[in-house]
VORO-95340 format. One record per residue: residue number from 1; y, z, x of N, C-alpha, C in turn. Coordinates in Angstrom, 2 decimals, decimal comma, padded with zeros to 5 digits. Last residue first. Example, Ala and Ser with C-alpha at 12.3 -4.5 7.8 and 13.67 -1.06 7.14 Angstrom:
2
+-----+---------+---------+---------+---------+---------+---------+---------+---------+---------+
! num !     n_Y !     n_Z !     n_X !    ca_Y !    ca_Z !    ca_X !     c_Y !     c_Z !     c_X !
+-----+---------+---------+---------+---------+---------+---------+---------+---------+---------+
!   2 ! -002,25 !  007,08 !  012,85 ! -001,06 !  007,14 !  013,67 !  000,03 !  007,87 !  012,90 !
!   1 ! -005,69 !  007,80 !  013,19 ! -004,50 !  007,80 !  012,30 ! -003,30 !  007,80 !  013,20 !
+-----+---------+---------+---------+---------+---------+---------+---------+---------+---------+
end
This chain:
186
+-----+---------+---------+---------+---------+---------+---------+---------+---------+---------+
! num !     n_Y !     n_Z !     n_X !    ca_Y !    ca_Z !    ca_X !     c_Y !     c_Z !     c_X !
+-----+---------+---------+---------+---------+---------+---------+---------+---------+---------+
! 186 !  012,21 ! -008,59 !  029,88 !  010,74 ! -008,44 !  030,45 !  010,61 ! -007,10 !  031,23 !
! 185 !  013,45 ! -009,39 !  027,24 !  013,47 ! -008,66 !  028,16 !  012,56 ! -008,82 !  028,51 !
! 184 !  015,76 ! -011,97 !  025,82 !  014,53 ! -011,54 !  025,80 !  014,25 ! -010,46 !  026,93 !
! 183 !  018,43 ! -011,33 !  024,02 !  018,12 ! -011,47 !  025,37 !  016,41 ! -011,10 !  025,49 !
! 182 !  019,85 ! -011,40 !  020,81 !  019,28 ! -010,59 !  022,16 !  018,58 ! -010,95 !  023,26 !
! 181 !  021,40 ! -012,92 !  018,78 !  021,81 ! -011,65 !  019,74 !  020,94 ! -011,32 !  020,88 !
! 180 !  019,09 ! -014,21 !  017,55 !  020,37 ! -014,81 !  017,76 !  021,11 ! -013,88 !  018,34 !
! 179 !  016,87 ! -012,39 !  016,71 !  016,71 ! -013,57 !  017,37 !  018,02 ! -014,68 !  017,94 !
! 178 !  018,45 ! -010,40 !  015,60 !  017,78 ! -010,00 !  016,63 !  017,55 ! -011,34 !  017,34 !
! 177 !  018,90 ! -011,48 !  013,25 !  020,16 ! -011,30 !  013,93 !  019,36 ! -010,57 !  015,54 !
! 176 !  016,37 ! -011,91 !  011,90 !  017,42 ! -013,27 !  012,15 !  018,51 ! -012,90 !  013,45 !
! 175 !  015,49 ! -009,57 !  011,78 !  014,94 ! -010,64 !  012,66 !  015,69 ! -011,32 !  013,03 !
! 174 !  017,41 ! -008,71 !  009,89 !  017,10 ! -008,19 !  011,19 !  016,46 ! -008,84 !  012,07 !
! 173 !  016,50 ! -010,20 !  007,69 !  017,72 ! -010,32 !  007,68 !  017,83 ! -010,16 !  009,47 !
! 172 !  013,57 ! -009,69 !  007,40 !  014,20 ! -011,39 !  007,92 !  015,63 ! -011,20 !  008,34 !
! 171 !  014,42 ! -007,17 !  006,53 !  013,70 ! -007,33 !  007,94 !  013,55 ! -008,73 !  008,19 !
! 170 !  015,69 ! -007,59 !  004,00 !  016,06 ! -007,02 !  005,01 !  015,44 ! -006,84 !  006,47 !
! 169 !  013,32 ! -008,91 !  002,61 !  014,53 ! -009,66 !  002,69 !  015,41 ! -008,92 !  004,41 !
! 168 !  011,18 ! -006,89 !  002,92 !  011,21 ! -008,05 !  003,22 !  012,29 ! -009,15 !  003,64 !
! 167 !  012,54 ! -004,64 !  001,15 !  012,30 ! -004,31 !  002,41 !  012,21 ! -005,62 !  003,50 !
! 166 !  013,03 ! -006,55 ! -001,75 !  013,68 ! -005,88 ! -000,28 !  014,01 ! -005,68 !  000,50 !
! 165 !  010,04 ! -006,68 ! -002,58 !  011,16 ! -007,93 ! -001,96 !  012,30 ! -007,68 ! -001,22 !
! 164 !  009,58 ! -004,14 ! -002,13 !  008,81 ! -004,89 ! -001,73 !  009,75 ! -006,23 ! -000,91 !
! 163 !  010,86 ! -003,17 ! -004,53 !  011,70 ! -002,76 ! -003,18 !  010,69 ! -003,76 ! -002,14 !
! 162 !  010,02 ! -005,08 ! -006,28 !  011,26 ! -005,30 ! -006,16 !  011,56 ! -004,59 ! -004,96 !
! 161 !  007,47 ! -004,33 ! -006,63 !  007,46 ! -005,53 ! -005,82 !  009,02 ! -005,60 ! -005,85 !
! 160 !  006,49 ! -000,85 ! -005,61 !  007,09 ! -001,83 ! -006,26 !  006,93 ! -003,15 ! -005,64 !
! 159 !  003,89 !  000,75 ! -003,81 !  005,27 !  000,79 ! -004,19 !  005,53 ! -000,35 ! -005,01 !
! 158 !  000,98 !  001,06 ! -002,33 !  001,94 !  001,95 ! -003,68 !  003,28 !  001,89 ! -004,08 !
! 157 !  000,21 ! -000,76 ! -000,73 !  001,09 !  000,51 ! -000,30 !  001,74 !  001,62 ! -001,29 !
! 156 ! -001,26 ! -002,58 ! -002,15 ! -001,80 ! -001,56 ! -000,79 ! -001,08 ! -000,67 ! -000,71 !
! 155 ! -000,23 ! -003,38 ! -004,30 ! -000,89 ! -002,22 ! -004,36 ! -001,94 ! -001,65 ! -002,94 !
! 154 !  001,94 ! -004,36 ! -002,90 !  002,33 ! -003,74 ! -003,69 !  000,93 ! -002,39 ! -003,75 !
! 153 !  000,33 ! -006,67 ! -001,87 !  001,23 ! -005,94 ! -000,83 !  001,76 ! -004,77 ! -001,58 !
! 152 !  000,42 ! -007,85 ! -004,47 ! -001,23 ! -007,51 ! -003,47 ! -000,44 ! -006,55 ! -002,28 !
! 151 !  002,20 ! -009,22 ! -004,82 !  001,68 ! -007,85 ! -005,91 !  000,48 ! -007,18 ! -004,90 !
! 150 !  003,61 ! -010,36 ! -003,42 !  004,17 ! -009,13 ! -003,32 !  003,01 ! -008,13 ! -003,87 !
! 149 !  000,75 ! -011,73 ! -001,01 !  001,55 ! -011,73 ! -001,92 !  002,04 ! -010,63 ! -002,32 !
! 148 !  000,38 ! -012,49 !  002,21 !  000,05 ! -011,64 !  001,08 !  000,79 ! -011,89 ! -000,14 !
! 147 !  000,55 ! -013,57 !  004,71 !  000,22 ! -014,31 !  003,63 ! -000,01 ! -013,68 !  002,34 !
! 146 ! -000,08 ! -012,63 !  007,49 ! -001,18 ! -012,20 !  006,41 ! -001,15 ! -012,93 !  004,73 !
! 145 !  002,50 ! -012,89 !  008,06 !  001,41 ! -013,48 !  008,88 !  000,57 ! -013,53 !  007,96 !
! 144 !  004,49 ! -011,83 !  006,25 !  004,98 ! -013,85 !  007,23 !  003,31 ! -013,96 !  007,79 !
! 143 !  003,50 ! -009,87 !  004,75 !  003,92 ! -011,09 !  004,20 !  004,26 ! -012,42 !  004,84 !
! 142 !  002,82 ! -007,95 !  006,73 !  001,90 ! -008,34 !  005,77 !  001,94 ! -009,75 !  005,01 !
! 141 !  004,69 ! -008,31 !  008,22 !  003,39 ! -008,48 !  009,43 !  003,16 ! -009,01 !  007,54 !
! 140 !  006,75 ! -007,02 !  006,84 !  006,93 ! -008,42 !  007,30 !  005,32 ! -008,89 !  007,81 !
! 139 !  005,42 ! -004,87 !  006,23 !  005,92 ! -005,46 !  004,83 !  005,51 ! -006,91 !  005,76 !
! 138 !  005,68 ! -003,47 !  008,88 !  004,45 ! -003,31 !  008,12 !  004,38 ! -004,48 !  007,27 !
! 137 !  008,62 ! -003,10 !  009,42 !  007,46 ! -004,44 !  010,01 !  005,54 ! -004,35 !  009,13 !
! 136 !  009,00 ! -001,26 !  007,31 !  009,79 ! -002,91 !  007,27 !  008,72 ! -003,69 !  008,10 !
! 135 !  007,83 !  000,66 !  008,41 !  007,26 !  000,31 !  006,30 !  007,75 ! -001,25 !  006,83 !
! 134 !  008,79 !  001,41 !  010,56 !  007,53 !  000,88 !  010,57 !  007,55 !  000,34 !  009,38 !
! 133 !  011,53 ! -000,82 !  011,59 !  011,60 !  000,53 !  010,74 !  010,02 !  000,07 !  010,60 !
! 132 !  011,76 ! -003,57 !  014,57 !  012,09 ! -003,20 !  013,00 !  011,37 ! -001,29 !  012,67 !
! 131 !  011,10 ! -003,99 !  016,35 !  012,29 ! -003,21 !  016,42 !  012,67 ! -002,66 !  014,90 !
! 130 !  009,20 ! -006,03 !  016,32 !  008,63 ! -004,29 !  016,68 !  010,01 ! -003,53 !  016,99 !
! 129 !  010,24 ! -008,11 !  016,23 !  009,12 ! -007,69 !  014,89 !  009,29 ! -006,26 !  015,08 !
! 128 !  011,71 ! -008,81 !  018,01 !  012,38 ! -008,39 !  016,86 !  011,57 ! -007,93 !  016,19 !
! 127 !  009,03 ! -008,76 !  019,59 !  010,16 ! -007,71 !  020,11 !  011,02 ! -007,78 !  018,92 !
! 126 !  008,09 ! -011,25 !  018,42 !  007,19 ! -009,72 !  018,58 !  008,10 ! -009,14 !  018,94 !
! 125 !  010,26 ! -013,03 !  019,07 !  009,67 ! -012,76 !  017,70 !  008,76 ! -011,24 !  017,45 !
! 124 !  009,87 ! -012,78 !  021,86 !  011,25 ! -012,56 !  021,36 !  010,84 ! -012,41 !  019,93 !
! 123 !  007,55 ! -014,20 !  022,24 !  007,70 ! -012,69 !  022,74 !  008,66 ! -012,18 !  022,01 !
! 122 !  008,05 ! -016,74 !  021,00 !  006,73 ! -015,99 !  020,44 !  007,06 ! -014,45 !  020,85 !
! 121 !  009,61 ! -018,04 !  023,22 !  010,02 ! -017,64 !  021,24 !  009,23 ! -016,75 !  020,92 !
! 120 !  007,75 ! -017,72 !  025,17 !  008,91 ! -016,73 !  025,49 !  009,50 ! -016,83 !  023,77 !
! 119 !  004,67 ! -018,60 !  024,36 !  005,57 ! -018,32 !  024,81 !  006,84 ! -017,34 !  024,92 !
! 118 !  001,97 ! -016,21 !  023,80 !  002,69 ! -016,53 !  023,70 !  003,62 ! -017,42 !  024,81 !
! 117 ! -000,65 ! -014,30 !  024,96 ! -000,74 ! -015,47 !  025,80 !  000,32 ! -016,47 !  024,95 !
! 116 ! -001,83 ! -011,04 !  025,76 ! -000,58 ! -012,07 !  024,67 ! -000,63 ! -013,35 !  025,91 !
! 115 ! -003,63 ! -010,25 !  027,11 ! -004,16 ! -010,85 !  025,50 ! -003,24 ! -011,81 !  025,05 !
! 114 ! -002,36 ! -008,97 !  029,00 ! -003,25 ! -009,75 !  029,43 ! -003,50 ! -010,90 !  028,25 !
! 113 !  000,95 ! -007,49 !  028,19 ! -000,69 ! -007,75 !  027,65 ! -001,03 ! -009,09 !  028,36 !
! 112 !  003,27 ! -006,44 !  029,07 !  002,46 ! -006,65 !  030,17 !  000,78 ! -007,09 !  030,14 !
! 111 !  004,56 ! -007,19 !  026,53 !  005,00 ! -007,67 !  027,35 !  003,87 ! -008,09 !  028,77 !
! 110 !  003,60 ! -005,13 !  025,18 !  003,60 ! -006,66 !  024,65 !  003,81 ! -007,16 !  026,02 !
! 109 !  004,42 ! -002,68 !  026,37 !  002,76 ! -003,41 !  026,25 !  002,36 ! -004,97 !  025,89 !
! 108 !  006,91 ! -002,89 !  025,73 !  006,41 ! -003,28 !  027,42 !  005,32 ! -003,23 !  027,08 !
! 107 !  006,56 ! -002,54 !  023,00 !  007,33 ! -003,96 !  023,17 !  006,93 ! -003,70 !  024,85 !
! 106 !  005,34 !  000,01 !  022,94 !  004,49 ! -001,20 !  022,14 !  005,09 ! -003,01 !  023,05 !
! 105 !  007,49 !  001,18 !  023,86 !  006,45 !  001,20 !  024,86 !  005,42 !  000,42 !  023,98 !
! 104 !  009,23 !  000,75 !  021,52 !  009,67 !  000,57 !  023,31 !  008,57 !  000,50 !  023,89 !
! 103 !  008,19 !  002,18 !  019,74 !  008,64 !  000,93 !  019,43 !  008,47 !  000,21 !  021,31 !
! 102 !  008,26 !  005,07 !  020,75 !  007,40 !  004,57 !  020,49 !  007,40 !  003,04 !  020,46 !
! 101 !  011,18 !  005,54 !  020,28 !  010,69 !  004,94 !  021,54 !  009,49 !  004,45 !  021,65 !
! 100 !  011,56 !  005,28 !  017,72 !  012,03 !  004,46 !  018,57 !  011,40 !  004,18 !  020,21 !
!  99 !  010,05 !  007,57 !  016,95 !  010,07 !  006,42 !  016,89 !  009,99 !  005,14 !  017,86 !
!  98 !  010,57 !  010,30 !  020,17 !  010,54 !  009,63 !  018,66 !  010,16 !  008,07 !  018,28 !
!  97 !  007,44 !  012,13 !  021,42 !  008,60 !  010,88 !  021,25 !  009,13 !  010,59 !  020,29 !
!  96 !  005,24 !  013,38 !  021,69 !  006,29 !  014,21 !  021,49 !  007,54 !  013,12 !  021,79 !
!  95 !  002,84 !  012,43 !  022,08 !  004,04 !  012,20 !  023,36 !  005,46 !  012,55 !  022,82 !
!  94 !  001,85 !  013,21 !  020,25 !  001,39 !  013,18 !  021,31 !  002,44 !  013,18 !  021,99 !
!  93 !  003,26 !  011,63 !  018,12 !  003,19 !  013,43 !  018,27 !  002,74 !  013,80 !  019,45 !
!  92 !  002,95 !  009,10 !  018,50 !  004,50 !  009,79 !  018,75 !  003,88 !  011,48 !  018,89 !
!  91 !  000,28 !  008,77 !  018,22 !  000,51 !  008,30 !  019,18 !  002,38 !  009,13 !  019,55 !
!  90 !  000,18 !  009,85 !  015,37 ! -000,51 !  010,19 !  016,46 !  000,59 !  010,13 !  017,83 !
!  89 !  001,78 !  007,41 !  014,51 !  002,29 !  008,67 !  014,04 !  001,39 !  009,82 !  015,65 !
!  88 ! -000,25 !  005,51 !  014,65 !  001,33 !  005,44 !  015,91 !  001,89 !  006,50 !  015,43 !
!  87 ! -002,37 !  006,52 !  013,28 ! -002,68 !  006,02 !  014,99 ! -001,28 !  006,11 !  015,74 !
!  86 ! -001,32 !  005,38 !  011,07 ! -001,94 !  007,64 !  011,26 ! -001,95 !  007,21 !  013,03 !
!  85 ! -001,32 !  003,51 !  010,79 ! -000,02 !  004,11 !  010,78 ! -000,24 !  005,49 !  011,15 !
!  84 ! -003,95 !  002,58 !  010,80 ! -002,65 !  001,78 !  011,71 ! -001,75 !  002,76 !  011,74 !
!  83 ! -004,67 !  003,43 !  008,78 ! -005,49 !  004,16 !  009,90 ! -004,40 !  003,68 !  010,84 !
!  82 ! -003,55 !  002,24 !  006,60 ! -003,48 !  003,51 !  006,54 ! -003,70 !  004,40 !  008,10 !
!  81 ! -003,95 ! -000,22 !  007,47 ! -003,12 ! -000,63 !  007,60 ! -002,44 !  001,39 !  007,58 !
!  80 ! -007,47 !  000,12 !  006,49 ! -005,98 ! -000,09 !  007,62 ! -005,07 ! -000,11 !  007,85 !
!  79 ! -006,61 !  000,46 !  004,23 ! -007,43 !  001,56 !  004,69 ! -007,23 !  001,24 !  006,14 !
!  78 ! -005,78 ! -001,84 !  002,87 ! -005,01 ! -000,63 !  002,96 ! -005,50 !  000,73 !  004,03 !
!  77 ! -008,06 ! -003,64 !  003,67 ! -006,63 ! -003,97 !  003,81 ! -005,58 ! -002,54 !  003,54 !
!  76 ! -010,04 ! -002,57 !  001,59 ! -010,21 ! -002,58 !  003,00 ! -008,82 ! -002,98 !  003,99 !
!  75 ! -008,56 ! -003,35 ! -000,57 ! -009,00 ! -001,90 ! -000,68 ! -008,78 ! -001,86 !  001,24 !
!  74 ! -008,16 ! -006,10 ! -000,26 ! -006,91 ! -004,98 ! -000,32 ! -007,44 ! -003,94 !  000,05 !
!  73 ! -011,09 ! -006,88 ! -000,24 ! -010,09 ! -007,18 !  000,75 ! -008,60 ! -006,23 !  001,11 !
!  72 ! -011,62 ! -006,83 ! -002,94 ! -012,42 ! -005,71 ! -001,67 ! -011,19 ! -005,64 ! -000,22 !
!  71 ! -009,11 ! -006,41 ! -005,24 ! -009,84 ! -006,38 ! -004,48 ! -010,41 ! -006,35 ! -003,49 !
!  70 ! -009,24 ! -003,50 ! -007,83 ! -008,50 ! -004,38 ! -006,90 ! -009,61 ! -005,22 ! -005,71 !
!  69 ! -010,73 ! -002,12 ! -008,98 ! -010,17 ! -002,29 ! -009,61 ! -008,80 ! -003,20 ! -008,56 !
!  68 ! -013,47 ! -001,57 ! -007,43 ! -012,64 ! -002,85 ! -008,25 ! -012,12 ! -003,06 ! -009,06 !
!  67 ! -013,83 !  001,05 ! -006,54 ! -013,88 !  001,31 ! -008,10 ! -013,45 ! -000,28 ! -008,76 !
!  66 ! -015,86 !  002,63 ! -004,16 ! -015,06 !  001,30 ! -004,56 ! -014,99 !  001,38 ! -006,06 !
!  65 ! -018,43 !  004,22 ! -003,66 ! -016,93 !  004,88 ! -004,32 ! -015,81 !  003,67 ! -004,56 !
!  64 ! -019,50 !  002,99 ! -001,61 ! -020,12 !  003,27 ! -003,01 ! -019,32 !  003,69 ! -003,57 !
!  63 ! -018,02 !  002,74 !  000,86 ! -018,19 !  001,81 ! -000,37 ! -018,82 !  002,08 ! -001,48 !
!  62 ! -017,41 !  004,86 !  002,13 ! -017,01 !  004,82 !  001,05 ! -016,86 !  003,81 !  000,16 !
!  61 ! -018,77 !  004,58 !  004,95 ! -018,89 !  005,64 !  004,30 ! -018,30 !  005,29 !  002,52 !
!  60 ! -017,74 !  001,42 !  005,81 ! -019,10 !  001,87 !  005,54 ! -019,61 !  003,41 !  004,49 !
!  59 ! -014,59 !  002,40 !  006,01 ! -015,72 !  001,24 !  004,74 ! -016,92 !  001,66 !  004,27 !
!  58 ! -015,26 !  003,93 !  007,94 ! -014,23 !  004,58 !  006,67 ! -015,12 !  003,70 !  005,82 !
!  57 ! -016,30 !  001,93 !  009,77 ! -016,95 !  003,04 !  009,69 ! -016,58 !  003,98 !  008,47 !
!  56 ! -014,07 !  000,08 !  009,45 ! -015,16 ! -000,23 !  008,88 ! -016,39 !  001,05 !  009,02 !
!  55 ! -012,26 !  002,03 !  011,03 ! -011,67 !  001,00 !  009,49 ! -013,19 !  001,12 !  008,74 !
!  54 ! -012,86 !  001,81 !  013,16 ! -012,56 !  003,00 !  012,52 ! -012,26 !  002,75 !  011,11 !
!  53 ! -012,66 ! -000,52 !  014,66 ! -014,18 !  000,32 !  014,19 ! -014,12 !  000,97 !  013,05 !
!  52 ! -010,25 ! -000,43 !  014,43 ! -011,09 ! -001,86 !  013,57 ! -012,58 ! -000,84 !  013,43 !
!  51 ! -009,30 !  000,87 !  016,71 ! -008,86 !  001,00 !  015,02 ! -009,60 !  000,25 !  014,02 !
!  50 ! -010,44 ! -000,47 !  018,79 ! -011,08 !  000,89 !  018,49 ! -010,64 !  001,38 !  016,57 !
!  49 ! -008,94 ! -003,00 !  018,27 ! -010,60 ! -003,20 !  018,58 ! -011,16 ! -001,39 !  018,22 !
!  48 ! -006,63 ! -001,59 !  018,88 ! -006,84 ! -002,68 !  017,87 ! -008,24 ! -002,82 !  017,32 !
!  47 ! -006,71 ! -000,84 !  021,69 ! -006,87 ! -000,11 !  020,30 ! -006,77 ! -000,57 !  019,24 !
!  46 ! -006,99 ! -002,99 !  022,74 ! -008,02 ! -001,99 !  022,97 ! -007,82 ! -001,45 !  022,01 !
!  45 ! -005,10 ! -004,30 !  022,47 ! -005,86 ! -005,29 !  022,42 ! -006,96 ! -004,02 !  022,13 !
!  44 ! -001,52 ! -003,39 !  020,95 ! -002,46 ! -002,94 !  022,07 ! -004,18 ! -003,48 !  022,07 !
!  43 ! -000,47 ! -003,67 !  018,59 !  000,06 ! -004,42 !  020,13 ! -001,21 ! -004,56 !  020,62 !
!  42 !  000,07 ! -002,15 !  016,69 ! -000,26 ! -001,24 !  017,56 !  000,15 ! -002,21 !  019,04 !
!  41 !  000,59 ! -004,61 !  014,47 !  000,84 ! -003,03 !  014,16 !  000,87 ! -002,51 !  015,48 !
!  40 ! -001,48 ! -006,48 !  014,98 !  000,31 ! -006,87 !  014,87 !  001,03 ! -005,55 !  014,71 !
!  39 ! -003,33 ! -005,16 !  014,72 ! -002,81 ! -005,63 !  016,11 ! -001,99 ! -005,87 !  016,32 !
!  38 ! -003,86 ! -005,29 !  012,33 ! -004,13 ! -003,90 !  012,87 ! -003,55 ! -004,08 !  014,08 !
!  37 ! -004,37 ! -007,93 !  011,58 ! -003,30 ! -007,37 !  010,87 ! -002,98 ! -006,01 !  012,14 !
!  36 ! -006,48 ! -008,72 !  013,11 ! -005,17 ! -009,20 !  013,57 ! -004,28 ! -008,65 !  012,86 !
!  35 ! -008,67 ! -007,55 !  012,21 ! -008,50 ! -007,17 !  013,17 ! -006,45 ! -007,67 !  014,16 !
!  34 ! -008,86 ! -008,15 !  009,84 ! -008,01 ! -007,09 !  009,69 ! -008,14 ! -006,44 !  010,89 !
!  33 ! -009,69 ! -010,64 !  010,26 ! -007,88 ! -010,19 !  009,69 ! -007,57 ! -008,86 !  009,55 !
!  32 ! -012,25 ! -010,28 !  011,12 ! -010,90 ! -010,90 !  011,77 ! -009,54 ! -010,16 !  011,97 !
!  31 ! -013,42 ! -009,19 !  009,25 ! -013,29 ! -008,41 !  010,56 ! -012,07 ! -009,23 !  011,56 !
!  30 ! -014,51 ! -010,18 !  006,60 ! -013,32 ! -009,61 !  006,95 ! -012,53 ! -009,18 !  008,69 !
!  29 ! -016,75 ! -011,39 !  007,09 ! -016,29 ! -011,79 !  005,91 ! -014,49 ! -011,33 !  006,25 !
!  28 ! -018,51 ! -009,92 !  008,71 ! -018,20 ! -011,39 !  009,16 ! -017,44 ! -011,90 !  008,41 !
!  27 ! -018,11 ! -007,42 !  006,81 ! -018,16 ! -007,57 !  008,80 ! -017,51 ! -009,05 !  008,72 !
!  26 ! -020,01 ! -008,21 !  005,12 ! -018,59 ! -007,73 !  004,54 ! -017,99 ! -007,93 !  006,06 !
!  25 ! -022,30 ! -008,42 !  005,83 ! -021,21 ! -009,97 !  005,37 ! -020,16 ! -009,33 !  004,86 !
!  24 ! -023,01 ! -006,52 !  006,68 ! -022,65 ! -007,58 !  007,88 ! -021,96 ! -008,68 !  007,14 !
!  23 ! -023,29 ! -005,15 !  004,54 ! -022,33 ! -004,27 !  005,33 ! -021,79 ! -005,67 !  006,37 !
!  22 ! -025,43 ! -006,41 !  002,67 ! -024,28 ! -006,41 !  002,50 ! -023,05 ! -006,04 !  003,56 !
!  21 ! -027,87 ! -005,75 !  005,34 ! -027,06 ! -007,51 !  004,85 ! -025,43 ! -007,43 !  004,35 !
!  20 ! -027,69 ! -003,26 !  004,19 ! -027,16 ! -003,13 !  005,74 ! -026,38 ! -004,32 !  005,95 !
!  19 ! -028,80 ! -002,86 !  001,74 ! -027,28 ! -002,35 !  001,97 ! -026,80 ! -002,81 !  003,73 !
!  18 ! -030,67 ! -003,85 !  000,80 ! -029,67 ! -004,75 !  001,23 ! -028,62 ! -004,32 !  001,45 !
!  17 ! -032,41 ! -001,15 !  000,29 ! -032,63 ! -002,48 !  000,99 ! -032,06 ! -003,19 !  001,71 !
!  16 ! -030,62 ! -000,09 ! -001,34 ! -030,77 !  000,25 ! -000,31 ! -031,18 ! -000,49 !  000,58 !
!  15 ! -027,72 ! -001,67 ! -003,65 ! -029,56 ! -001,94 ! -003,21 ! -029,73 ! -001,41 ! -001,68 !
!  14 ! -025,50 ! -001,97 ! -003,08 ! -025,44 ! -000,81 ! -003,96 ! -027,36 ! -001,20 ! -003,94 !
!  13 ! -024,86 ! -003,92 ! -001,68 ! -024,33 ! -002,87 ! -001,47 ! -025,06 ! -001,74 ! -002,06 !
!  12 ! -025,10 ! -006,25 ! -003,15 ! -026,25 ! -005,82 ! -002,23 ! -025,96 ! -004,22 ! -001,39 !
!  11 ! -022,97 ! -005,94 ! -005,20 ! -024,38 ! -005,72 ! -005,54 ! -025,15 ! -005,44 ! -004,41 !
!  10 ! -020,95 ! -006,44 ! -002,97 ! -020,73 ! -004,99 ! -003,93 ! -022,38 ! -004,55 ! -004,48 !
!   9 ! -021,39 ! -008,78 ! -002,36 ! -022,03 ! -007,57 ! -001,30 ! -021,81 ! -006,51 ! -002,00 !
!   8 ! -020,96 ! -010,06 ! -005,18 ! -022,42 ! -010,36 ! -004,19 ! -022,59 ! -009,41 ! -003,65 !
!   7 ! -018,31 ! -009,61 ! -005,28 ! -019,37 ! -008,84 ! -006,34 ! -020,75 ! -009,27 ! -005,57 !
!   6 ! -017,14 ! -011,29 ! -002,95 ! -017,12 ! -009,37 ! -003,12 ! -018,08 ! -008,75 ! -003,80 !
!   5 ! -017,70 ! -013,67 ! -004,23 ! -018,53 ! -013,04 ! -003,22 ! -018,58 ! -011,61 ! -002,82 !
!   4 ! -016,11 ! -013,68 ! -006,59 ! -017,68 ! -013,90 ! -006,77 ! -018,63 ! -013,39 ! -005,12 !
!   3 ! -013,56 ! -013,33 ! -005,31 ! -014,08 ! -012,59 ! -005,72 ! -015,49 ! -012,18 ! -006,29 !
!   2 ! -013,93 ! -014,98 ! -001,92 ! -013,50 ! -015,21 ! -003,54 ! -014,67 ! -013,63 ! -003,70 !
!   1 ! -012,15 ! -014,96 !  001,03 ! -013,38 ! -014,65 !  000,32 ! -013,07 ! -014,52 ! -001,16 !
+-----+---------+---------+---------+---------+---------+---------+---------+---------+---------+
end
């Protein structure tokens, strides 16, 4: 979506009238990707779909507070990727688990998903993905799938583009040696 169209629903946004039009082309405009970013994060088909609500219900409440100074896409792109990470933080406190294991029961969800309809490269790629440190697969999801660029990946997460490049380098690094060492599991 080009930025001439952000300022379209930003305007119909801000007209009571057209605030609802604006809300559905922001919907049909975004709801994909940041339904597949949010998925590459959690795995899980259901909560992907419940985190996506939760995204655009956050949207809905605080678009009048948008300040474009970035755009709509990031804003809404961080605010997931924010709700993504409060969800598997959750998800460990709950089950009083660490990390790691958390990681573990994403990778047998991968595994036993109805949704994933991969081959066996494709599984082995999601299992190195989801072995990685969260910030590291966060970075990678953002930059091999999502196509982001550093600076745009930068100001979702508040950090640099040099640890950016990094974190990035070092989780190809881990991929690489995950995909040439390990045994796919089922």
């Amino acid at each position: 979506m080009k930025q001439v169209e952000d300022q379209e629903i930003l305007a119909k946004f801000s007209v009571e009238g057209t605030r609802n039009e604006a809300f559905n082309l922001l919907i049909s405009a975004y709801q994909e990707k940041i339904y597949w970013h949010i998925r590459r994060l959690v795995i899980d088909h259901d909560d992907a779909d419940d985190l996506v609500q939760e995204v655009f219900i956050k949207v809905w409440k605080n678009l009048d507070k948008f300040r474009s100074d970035s755009k709509l896409y990031t804003w809404i792109y961080r605010i997931a990727s924010n709700e993504s990470i409060t969800f598997l933080n959750k998800k460990k406190q709950q089950n009083n688990t660490p990390l790691d294991d958390v990681s573990e029961e994403l990778k047998e969800s991968l595994v036993a998903s109805s949704y994933f309809n991969g081959d066996q490269i494709q599984l082995k790629l999601q299992q190195a993905i989801l072995s990685l440190p969260e910030k590291q697969r966060l970075i990678f999801n953002m930059k091999y799938y999502d196509e982001l660029k550093y600076e745009e990946i930068s100001q979702i997460l508040g950090t640099t583009v040099g640890a950016l490049k990094a974190s990035f380098h070092i989780a190809v690094k881990k991929i690489e040696t995950f995909m040439l060492n390990e045994d796919i599991s089922y």
